[in-house]
C-alpha positions as CSV (number, residue, x, y, z in Angstrom):
1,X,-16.0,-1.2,4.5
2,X,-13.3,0.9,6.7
3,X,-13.4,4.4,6.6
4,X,-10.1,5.7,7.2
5,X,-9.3,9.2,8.5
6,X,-6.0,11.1,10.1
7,X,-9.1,13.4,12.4
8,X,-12.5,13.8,12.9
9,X,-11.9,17.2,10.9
10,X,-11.1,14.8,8.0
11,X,-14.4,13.6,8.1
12,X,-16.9,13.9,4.8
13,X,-18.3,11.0,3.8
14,X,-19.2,9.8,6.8
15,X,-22.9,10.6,6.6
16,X,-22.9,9.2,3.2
17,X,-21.5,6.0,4.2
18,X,-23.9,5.2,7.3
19,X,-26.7,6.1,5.2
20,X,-26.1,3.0,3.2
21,X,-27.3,0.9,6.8
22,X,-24.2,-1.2,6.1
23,X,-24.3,-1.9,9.9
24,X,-21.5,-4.0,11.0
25,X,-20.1,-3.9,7.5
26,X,-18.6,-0.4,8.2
27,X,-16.5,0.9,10.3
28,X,-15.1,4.7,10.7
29,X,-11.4,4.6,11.7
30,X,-10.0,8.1,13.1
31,X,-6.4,7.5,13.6
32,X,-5.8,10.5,15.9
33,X,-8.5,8.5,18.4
34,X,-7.9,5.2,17.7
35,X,-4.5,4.6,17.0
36,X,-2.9,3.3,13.2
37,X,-5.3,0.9,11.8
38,X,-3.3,-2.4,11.2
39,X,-3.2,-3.4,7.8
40,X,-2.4,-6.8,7.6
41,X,-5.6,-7.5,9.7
42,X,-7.5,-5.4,7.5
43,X,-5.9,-7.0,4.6
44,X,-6.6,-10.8,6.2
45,X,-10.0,-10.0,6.8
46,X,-11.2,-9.5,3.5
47,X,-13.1,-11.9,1.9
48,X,-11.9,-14.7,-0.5
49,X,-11.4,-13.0,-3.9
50,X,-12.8,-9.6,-2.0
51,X,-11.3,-6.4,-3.3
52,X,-9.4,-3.4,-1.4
53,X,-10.3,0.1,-3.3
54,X,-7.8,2.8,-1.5
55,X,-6.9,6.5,-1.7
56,X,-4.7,8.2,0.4
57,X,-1.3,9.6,0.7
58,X,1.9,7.9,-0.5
59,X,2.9,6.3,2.4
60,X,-0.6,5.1,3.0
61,X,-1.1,3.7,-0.9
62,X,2.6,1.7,-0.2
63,X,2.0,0.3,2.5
64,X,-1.7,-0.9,1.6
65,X,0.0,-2.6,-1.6
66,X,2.7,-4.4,0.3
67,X,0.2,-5.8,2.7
68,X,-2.4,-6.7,0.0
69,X,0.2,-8.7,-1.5
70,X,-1.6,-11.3,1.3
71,X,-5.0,-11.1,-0.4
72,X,-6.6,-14.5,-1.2
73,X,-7.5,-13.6,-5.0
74,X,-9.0,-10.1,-5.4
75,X,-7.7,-6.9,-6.7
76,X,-6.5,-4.0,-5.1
77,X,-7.9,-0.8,-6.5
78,X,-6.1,2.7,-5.8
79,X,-5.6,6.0,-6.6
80,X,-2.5,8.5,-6.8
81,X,-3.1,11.7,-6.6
82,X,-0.3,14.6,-7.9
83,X,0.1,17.9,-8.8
84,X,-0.1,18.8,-12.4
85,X,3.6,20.1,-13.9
86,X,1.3,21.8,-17.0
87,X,1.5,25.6,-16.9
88,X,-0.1,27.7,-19.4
């Protein structure tokens, strides 16, 4: 599991997550201190018929897509997130 963050500001579940002892199975990845993440690692390294589940910003959500288009089996999983045009 990758934790991806822009800041350590942006950080909530992080507790949550380590709490699971996942140990070398996750991974917090702050952007501002380490840099992009590279996706099609990310993407390469999941696990034969392993699945991506994704949030983020638009640009983020795209570019996981393209890059899952790699995956060996599995499903990508993923949120968008917009404003509601209802007024009352």
């Amino acid at each position: 599991m990758i934790y991806l963050v822009r800041s350590k500001e942006l950080v909530v579940l992080d507790d949550a997550f380590s709490s699971l002892n996942l140990g070398d199975h996750y991974q917090l990845h702050c952007a501002e201190t380490s840099g992009p993440i590279e996706l099609k690692e990310v993407s390469q390294s999941v696990p034969l018929n392993g699945d991506i589940y994704t949030c983020g910003p638009e640009p983020l959500l795209d570019a996981i897509l393209e890059t899952g288009k790699s995956l060996r089996g599995g499903t990508i999983h993923f949120e968008r997130f917009t404003a509601s045009s209802d007024v009352d």
